[in-house]
C-alpha positions as CSV (number, residue, x, y, z in Angstrom):
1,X,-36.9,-1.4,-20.1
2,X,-34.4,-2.0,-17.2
3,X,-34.7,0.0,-14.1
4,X,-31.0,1.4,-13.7
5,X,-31.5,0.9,-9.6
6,X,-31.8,-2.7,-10.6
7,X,-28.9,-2.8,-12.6
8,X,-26.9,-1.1,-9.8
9,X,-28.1,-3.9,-7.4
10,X,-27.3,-6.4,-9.3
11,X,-23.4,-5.3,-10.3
12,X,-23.2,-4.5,-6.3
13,X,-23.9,-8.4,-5.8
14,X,-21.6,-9.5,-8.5
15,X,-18.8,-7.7,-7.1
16,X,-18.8,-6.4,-3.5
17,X,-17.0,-3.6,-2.0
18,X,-14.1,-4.7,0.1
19,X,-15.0,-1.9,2.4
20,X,-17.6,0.1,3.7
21,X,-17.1,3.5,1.1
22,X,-16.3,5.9,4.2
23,X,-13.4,3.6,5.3
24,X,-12.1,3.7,1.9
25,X,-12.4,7.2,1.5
26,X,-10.7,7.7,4.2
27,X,-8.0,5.3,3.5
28,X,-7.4,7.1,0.2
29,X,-7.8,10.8,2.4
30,X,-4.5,9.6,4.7
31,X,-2.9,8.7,2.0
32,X,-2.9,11.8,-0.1
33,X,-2.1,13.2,3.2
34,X,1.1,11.4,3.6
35,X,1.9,12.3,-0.5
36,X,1.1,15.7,0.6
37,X,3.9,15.7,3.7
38,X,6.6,13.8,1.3
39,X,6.2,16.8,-1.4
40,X,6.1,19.2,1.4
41,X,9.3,17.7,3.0
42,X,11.6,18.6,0.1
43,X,10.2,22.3,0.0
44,X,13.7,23.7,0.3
45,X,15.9,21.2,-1.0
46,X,17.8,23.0,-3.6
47,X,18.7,26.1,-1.7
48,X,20.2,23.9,1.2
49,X,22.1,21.6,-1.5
50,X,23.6,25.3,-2.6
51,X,24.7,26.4,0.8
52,X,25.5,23.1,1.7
53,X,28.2,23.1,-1.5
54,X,29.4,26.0,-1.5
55,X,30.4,25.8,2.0
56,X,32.1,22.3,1.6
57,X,33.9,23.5,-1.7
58,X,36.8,25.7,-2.3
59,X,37.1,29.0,-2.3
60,X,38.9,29.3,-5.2
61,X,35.9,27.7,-7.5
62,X,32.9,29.5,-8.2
63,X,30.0,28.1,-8.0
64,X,26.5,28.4,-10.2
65,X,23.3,28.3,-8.9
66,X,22.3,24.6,-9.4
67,X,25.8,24.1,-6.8
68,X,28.2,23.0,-9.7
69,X,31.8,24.7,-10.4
70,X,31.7,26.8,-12.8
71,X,34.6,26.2,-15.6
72,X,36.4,29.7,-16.8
């Protein structure tokens, strides 16, 4: 029967790591980081696209919550 250790071994010289595990771990950890600050960055983007319309449009249209005129 095959030792699993071996077979680990021997698909770990077949086909090397490009990088130590920590350093890819970590490459992957700044990433999500980064992800993390994009999503974060648009925390507040629809209620400053509202103010930012209704301020800039006329005050004789209504506007609904998504910042569109409303039609009578």
């Amino acid at each position: 029967m095959l030792d699993v250790s071996l077979l680990a071994a021997a698909h770990e010289a077949a086909a090397p790591l490009i990088a130590p595990p920590i350093v890819i771990a970590l490459t992957f950890a700044v990433f999500f980081l980064f992800l993390g600050y994009v999503v974060w960055s648009y925390r507040d983007v629809a209620n400053r696209s509202v103010r930012k319309a209704s301020k800039l449009a006329h005050h004789d249209t209504a506007i609904d919550e998504y910042g569109h005129p409303k039609n009578h």
